[in-house]
C-alpha positions as a Markdown table, in Angstrom:
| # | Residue | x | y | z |
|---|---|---|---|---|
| 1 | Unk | 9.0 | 9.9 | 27.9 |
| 2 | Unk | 5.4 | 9.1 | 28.5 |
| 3 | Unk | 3.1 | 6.2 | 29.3 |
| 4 | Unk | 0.3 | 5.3 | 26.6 |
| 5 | Unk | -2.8 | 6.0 | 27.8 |
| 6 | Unk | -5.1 | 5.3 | 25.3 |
| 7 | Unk | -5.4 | 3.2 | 22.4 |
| 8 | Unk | -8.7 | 3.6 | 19.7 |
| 9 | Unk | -9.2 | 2.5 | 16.7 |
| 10 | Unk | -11.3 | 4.1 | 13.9 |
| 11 | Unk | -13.8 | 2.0 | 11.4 |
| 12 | Unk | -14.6 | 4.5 | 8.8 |
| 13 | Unk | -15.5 | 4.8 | 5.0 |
| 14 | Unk | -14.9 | 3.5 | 2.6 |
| 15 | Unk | -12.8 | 0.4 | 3.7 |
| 16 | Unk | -10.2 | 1.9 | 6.4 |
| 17 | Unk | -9.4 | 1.5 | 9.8 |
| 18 | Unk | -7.4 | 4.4 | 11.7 |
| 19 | Unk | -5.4 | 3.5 | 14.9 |
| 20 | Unk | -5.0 | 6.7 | 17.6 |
| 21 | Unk | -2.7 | 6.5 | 20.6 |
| 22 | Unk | -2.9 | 9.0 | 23.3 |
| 23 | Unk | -0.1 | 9.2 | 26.2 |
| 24 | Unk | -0.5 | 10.1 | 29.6 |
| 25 | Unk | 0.5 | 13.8 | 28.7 |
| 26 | Unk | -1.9 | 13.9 | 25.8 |
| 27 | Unk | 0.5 | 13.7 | 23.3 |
| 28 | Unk | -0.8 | 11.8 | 20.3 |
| 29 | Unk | 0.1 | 10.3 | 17.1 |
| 30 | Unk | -2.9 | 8.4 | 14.4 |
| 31 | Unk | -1.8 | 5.0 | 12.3 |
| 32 | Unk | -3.9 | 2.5 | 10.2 |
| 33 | Unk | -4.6 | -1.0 | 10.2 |
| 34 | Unk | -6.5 | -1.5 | 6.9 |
| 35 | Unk | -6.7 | -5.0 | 6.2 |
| 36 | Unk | -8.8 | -4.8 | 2.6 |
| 37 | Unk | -12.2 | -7.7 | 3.6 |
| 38 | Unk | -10.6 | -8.5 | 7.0 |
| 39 | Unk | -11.5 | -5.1 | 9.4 |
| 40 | Unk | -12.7 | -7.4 | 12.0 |
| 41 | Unk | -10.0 | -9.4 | 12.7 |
| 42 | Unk | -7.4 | -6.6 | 13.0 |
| 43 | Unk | -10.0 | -5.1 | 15.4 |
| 44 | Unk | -9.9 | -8.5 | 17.2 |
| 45 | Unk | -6.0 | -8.2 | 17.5 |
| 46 | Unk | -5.9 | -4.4 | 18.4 |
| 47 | Unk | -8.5 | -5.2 | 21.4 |
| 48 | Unk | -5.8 | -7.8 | 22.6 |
| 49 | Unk | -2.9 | -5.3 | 22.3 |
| 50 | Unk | -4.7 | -2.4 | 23.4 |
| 51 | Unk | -5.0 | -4.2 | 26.9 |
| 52 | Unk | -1.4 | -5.9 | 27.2 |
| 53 | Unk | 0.3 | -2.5 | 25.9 |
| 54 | Unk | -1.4 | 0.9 | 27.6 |
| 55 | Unk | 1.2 | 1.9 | 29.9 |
| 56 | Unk | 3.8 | 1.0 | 28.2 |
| 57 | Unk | 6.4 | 3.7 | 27.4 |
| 58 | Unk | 5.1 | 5.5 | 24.1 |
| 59 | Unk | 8.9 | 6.1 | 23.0 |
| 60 | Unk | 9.7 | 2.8 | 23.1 |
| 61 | Unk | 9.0 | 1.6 | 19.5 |
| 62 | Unk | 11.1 | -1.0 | 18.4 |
| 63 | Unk | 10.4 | -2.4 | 22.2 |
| 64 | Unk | 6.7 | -2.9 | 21.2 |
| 65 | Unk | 7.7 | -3.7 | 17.8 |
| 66 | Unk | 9.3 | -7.2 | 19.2 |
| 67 | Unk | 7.0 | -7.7 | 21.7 |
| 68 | Unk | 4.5 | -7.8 | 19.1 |
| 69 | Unk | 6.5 | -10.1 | 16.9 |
| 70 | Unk | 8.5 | -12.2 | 19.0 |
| 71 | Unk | 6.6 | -12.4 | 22.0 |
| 72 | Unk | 3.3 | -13.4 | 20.0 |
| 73 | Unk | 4.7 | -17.0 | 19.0 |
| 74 | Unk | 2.5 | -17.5 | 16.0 |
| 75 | Unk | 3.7 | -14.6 | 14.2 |
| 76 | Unk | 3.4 | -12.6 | 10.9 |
| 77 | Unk | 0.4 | -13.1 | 8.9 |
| 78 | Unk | -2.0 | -10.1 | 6.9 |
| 79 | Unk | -3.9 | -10.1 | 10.1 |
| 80 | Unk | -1.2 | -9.4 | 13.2 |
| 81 | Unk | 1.1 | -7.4 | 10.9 |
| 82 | Unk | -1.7 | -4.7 | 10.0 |
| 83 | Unk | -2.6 | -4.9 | 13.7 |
| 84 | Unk | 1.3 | -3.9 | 14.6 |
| 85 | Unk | 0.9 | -1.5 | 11.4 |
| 86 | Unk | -1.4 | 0.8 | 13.4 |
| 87 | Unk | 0.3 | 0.9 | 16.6 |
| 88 | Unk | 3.7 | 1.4 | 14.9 |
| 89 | Unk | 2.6 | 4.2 | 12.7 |
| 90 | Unk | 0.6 | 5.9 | 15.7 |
| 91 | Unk | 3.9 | 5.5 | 17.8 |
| 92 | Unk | 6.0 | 7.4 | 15.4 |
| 93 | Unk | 3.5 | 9.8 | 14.6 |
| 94 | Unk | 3.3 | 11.0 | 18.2 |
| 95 | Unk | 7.2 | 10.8 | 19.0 |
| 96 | Unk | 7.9 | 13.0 | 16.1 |
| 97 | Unk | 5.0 | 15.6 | 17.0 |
| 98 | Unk | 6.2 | 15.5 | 19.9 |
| 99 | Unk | 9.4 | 16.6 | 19.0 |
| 100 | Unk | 8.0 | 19.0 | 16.3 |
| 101 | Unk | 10.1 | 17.2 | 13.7 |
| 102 | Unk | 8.7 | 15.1 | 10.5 |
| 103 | Unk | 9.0 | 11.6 | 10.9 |
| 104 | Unk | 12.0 | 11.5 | 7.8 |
| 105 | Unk | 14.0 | 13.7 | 10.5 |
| 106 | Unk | 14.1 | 10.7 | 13.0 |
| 107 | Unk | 14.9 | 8.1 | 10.2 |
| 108 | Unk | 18.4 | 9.7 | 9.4 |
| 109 | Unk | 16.9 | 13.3 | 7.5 |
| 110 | Unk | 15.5 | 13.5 | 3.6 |
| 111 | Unk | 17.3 | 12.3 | 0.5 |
| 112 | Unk | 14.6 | 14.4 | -1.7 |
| 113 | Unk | 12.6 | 17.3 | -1.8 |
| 114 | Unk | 9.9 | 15.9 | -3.5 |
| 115 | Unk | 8.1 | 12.2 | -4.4 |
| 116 | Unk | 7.1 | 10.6 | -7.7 |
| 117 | Unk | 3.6 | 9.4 | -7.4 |
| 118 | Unk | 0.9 | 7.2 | -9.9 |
| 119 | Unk | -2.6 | 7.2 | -9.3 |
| 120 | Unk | -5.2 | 4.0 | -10.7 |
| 121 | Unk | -7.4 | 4.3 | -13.6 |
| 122 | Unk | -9.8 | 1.7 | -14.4 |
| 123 | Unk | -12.1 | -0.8 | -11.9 |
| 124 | Unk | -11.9 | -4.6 | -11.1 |
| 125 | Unk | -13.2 | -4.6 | -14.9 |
| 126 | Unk | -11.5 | -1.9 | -16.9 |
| 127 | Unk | -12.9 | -1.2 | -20.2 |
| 128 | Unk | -12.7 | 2.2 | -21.5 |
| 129 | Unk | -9.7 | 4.0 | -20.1 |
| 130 | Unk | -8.5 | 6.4 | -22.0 |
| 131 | Unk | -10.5 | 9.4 | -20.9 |
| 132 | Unk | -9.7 | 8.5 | -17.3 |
| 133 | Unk | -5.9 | 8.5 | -18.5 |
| 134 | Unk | -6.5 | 12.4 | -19.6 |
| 135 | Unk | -8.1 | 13.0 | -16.8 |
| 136 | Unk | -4.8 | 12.2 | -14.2 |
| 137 | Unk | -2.7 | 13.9 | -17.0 |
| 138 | Unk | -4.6 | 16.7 | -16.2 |
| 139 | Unk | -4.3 | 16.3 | -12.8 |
| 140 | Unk | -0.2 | 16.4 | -12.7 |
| 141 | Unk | 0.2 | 12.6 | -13.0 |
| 142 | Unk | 2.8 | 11.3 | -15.7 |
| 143 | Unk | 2.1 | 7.7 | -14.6 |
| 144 | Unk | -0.4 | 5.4 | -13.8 |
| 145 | Unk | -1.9 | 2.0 | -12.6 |
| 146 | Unk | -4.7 | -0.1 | -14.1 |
| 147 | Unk | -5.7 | -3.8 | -13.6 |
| 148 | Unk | -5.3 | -6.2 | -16.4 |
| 149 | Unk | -8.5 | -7.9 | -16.9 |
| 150 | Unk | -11.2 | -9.3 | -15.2 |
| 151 | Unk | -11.5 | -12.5 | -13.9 |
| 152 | Unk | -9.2 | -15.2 | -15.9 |
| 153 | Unk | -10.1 | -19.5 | -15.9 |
| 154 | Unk | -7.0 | -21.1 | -15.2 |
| 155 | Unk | -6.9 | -21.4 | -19.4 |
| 156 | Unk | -8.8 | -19.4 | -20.7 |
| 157 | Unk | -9.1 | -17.6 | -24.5 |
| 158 | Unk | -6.0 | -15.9 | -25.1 |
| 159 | Unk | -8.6 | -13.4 | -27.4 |
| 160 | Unk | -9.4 | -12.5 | -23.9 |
| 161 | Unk | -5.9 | -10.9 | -23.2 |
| 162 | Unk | -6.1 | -8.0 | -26.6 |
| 163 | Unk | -8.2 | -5.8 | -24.7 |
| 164 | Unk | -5.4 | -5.1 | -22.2 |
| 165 | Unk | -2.7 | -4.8 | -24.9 |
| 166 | Unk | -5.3 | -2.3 | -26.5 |
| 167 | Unk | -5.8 | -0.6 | -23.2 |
| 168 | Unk | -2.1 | -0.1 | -22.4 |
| 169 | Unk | -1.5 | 1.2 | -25.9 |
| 170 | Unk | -4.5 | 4.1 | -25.4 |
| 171 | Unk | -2.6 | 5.0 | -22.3 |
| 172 | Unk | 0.4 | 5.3 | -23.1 |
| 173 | Unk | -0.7 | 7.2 | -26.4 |
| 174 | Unk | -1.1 | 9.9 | -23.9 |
| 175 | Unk | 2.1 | 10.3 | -22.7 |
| 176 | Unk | 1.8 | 8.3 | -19.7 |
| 177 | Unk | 3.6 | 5.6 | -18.2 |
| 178 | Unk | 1.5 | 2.7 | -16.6 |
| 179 | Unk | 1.7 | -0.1 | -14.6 |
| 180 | Unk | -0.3 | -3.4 | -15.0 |
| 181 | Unk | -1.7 | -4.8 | -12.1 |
| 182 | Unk | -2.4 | -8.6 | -13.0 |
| 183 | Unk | -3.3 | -8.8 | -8.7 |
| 184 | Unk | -2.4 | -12.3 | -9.0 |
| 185 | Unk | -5.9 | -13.3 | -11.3 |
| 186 | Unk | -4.0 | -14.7 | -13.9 |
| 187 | Unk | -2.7 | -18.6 | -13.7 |
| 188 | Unk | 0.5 | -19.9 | -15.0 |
| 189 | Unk | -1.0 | -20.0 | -18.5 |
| 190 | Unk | -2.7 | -17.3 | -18.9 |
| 191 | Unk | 0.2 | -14.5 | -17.1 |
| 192 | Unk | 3.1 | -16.1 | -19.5 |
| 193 | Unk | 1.0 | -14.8 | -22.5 |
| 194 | Unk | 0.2 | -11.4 | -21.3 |
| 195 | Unk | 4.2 | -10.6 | -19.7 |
| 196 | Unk | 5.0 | -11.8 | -23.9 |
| 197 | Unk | 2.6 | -10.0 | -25.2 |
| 198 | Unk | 3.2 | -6.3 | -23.2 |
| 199 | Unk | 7.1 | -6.5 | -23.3 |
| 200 | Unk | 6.9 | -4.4 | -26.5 |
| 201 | Unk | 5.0 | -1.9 | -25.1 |
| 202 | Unk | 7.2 | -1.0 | -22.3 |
| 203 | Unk | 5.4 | -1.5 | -19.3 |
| 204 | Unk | 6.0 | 0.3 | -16.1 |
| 205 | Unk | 5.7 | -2.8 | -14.7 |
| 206 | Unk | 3.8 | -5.8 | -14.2 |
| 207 | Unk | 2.3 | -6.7 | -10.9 |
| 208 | Unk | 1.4 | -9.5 | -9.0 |
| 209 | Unk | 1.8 | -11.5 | -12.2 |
| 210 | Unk | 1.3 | -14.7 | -10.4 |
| 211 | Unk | 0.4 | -15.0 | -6.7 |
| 212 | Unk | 3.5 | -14.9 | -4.2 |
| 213 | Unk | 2.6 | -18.3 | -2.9 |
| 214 | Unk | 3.8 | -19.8 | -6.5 |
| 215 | Unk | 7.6 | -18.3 | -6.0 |
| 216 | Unk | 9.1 | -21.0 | -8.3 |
| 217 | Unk | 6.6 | -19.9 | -11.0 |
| 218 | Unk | 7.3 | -16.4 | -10.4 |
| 219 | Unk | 11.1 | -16.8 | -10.8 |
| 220 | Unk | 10.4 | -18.6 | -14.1 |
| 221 | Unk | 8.3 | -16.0 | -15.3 |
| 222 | Unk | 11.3 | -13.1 | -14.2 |
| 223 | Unk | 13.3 | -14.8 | -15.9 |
| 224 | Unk | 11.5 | -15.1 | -19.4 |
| 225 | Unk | 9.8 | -12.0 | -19.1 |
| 226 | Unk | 11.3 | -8.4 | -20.8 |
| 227 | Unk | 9.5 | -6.2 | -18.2 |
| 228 | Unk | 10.5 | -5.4 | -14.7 |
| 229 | Unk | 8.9 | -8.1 | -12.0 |
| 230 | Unk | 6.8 | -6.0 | -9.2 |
| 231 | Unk | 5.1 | -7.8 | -5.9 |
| 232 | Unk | 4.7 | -7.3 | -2.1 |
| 233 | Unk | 1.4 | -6.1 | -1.5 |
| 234 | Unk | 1.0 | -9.6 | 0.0 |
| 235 | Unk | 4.1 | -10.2 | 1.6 |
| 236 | Unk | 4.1 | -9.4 | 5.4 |
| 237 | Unk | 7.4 | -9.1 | 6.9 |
| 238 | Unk | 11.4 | -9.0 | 5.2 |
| 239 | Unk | 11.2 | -13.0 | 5.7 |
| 240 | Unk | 8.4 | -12.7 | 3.4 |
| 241 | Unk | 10.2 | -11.2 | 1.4 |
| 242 | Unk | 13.7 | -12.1 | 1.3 |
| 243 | Unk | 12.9 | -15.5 | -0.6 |
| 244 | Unk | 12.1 | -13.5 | -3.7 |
| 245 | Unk | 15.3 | -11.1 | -3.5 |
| 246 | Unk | 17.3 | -14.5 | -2.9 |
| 247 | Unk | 15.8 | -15.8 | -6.1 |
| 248 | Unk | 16.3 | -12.6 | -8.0 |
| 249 | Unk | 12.5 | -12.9 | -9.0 |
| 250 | Unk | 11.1 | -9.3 | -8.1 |
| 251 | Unk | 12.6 | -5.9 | -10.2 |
| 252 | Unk | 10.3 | -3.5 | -8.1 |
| 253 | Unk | 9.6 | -4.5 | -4.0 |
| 254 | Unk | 6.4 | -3.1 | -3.4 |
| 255 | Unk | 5.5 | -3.7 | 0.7 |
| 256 | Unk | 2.4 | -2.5 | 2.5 |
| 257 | Unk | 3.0 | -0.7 | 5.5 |
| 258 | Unk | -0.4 | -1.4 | 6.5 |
| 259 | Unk | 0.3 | -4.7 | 6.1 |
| 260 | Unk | 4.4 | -5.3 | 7.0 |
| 261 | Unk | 4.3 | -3.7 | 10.8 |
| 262 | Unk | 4.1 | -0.2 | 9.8 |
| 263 | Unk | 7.5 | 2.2 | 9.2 |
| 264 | Unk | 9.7 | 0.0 | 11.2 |
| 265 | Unk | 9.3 | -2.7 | 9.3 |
| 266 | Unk | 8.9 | -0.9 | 6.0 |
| 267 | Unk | 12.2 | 0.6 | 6.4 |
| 268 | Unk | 13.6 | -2.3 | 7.0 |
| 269 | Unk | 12.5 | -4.3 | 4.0 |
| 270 | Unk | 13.8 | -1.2 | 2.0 |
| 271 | Unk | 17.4 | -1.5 | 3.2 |
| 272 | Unk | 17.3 | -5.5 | 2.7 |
| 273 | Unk | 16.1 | -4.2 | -0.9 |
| 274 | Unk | 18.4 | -2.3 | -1.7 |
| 275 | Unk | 21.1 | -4.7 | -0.9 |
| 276 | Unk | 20.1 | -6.7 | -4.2 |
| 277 | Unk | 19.4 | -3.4 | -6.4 |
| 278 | Unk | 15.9 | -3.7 | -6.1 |
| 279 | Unk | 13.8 | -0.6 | -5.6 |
| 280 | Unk | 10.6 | 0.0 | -3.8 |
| 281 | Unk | 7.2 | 1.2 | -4.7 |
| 282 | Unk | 5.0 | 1.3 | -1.6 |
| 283 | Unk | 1.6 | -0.6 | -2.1 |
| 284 | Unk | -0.8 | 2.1 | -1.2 |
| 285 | Unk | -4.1 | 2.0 | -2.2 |
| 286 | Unk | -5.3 | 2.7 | 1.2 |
| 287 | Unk | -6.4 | 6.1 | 3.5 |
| 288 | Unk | -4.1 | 9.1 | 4.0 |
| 289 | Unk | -2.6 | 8.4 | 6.9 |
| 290 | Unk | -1.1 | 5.2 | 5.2 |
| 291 | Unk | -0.2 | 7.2 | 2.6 |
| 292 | Unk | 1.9 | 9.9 | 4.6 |
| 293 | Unk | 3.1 | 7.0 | 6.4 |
| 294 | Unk | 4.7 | 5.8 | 2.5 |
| 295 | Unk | 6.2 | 9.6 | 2.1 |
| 296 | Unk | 7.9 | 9.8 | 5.4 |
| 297 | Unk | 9.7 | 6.4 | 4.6 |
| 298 | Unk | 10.2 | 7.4 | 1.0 |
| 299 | Unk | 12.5 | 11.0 | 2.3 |
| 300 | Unk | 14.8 | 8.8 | 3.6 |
| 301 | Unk | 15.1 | 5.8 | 1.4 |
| 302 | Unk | 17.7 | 5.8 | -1.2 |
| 303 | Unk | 15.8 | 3.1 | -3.5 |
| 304 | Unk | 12.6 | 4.7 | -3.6 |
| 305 | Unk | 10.9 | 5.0 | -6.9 |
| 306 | Unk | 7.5 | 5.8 | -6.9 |
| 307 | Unk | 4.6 | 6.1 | -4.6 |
| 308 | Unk | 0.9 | 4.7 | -5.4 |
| 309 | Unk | -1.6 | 7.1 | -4.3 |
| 310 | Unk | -5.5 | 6.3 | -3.5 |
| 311 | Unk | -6.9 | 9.9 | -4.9 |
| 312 | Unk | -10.1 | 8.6 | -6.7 |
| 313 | Unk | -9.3 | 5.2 | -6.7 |
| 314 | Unk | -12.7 | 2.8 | -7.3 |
| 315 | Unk | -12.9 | 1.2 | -4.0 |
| 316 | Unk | -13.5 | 5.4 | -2.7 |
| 317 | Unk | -17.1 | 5.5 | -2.9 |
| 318 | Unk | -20.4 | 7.5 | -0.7 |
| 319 | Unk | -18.0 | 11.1 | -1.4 |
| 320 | Unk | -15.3 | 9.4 | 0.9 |
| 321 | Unk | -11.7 | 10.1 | -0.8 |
| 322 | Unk | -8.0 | 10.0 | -0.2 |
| 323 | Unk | -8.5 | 13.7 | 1.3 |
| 324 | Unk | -11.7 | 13.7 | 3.3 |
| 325 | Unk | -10.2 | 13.1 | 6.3 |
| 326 | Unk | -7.4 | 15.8 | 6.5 |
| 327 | Unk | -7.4 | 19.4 | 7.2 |
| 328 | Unk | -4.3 | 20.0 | 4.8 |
| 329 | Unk | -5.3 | 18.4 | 1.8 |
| 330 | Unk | -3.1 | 20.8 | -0.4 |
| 331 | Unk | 0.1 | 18.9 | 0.5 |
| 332 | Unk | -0.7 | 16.5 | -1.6 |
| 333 | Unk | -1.2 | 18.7 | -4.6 |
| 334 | Unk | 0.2 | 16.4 | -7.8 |
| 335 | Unk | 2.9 | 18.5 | -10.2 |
| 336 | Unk | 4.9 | 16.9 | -12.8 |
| 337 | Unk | 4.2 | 13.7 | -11.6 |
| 338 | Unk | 5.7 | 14.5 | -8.0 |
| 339 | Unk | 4.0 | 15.5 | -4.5 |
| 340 | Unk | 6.6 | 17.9 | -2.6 |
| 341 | Unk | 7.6 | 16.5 | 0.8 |
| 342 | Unk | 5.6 | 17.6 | 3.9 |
| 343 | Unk | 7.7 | 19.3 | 6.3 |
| 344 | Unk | 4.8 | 19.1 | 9.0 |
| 345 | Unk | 5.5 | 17.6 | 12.4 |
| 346 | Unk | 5.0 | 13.7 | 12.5 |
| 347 | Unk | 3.7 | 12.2 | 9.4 |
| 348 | Unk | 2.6 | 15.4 | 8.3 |
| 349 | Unk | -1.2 | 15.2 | 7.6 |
| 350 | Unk | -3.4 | 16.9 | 10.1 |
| 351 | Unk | -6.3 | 14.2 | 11.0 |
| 352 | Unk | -9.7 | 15.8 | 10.8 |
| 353 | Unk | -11.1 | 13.7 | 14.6 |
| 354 | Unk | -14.2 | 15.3 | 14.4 |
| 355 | Unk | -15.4 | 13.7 | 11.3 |
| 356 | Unk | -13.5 | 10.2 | 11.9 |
| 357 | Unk | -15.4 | 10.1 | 15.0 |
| 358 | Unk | -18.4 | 10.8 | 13.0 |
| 359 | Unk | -17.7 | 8.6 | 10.1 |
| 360 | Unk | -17.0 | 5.8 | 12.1 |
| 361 | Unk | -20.5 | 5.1 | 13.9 |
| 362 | Unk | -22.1 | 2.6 | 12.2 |
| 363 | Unk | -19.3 | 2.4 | 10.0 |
| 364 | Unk | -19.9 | -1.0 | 7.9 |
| 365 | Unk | -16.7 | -3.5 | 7.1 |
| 366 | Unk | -15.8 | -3.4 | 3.8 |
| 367 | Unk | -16.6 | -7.0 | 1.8 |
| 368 | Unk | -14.0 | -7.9 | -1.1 |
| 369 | Unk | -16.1 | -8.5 | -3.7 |
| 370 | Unk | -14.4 | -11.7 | -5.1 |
| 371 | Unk | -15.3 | -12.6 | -8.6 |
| 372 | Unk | -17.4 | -16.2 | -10.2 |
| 373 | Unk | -16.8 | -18.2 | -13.5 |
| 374 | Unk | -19.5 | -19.0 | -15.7 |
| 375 | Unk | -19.8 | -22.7 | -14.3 |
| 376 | Unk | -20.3 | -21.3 | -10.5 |
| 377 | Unk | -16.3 | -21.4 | -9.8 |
| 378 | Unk | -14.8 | -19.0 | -7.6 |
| 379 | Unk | -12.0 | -17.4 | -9.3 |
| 380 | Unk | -9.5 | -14.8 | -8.4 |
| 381 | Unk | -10.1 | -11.7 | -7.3 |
């Protein structure tokens, strides 16, 4: 046992925000809280915690888990989940080192030895992505992510939807599987066409083909479509998400544990998963510790299927990667397609402070870059 002492969070390049907790024996354990365009807020929220929680007990995780949740009153949300997403990740980080265990070994042991993983290719306006596709072969990856198009009018041209059927045909030309991440740009309209016109080329998946908030549309669309269903990213907690398993609507359950309360709640949402055969994919294009956060669930989930990974992503920009901030970045060494589990203490990854300290001084939030129509209109980003 052992009070918390200390609660900081992190700001740092390019667009993250890393939680540490420090207990009254100096124990410690690191999370994250990135919220992609909202850093701010979550900051707002982890100043209010950080003074209603320190001296609490450290090893009481679900405790603080539903004092954050039920105590809170207005509850759930992007903002207050990735907010209980740093704190909960910290918290099991430290009570695992603190045991010397992993963090899989307090969540009932491994199931694997090792972890498939996909990597993007591509920008918020992919073109050209064939070379990048060699380049992640190269690299050990056997599957990938890229976005669909641009920025889509409500109905637009459907010539505007070829260059992604093109684009999917280059990749998988290579030898590579890949995933197509409509991130909810396309409308009704437009995302019918593009599930029809993929289906023969054997998709991965598709992702966020409509926006979560349209459920009814995105059960119709399941239901017509010939490739497997994949969301999450934007739903915050297993009530979020248990509409969409009720409705049979989603084929691959893809929750943020920056965004759903962190492991707890991650592992949660698995099991509820699992009970309508629906697998997982962590969301995950955030920073490392996120990331390790992902593997440690992913030992011990028996619906686990694959694990997006932020190595060179686009948002990493100014020589800030997936691996600058972590001593060991050889753990995460891609073979076959497949990471091999850490069998570090905690979540594995040791945190370089020194330059997160550094990093973070006059560390700028990151602004999502939204995207604008031809008449002026804000459109989807």
């Amino acid at each position: 046992m052992g009070k918390i002492a200390k609660i900081e969070y992190f700001r740092v390049p390019p667009r993250w925000l890393f939680v540490k907790i420090t207990d009254q024996d100096n124990n410690t354990g690191w999370g994250e809280a990135s919220l992609e365009g909202h850093t701010q807020a979550v900051e707002g929220c982890l100043d209010a915690w950080r003074e209603q929680y320190t001296g609490l007990e450290a090893d009481d995780i679900e405790q603080i888990w539903q004092m954050s949740w039920r105590k809170s009153f207005y509850r759930g949300g992007p903002v207050l989940m990735s907010a209980l997403s740093g704190l909960d990740i910290a918290l099991w980080d430290l009570k695992a080192r603190k045991l010397n265990v992993p963090i899989y070994q307090l969540l009932g042991g491994k199931l694997r030895s090792k972890l498939k993983v996909y990597a993007w290719i591509g920008g918020d306006r992919p073109s050209d992505v064939e070379q990048a596709a060699l380049a992640r072969k190269a690299q050990g990856f056997t599957a990938v992510k890229m976005n669909a198009t641009s920025d889509m009018g409500w109905l637009d041209s459907p010539a505007r939807l070829a260059s992604c059927v093109e684009r999917v045909q280059a990749v998988k030309a290579q030898g590579l599987d890949v995933g197509v991440d409509f991130h909810g740009r396309l409308h009704r309209p437009m995302a019918k066409q593009l599930a029809a016109l993929l289906a023969p080329l054997q998709p991965l998946f598709i992702e966020e083909p409509l926006l979560p908030e349209h459920i009814e549309a995105v059960r119709q669309l399941a239901g017509q479509a010939a490739v497997p269903v994949a969301l999450g990213e934007r739903l915050h907690s297993r009530w979020d998400a248990k509409p969409f398993l009720e409705a049979s609507c989603v084929d691959v359950l893809q929750p943020d544990v920056c965004h759903v309360g962190g492991i707890s709640e991650l592992r949660r949402i698995a099991a509820m998963a699992e009970a309508y055969d629906v697998p997982i994919a962590p969301h995950c294009p955030l920073g490392p510790v996120a990331l390790a956060a992902c593997l440690q669930v992913a030992a011990a989930t028996p619906n686990f299927a694959i694990q997006e990974m932020s190595l060179g992503i686009h948002y990493n920009v100014a020589g800030y990667d997936l691996l600058s901030y972590i001593t060991n970045p050889h753990i995460w060494d891609v073979k076959d397609g497949y990471v091999e589990l850490m069998d570090g203490p905690g979540l594995g990854i040791r945190v370089n402070e020194h330059l997160v300290r550094e990093a973070s001084k006059g560390a700028e939030a990151w602004v999502s870059p939204g995207f604008v129509g031809p008449g002026g209109e804000l459109r989807e980003w």
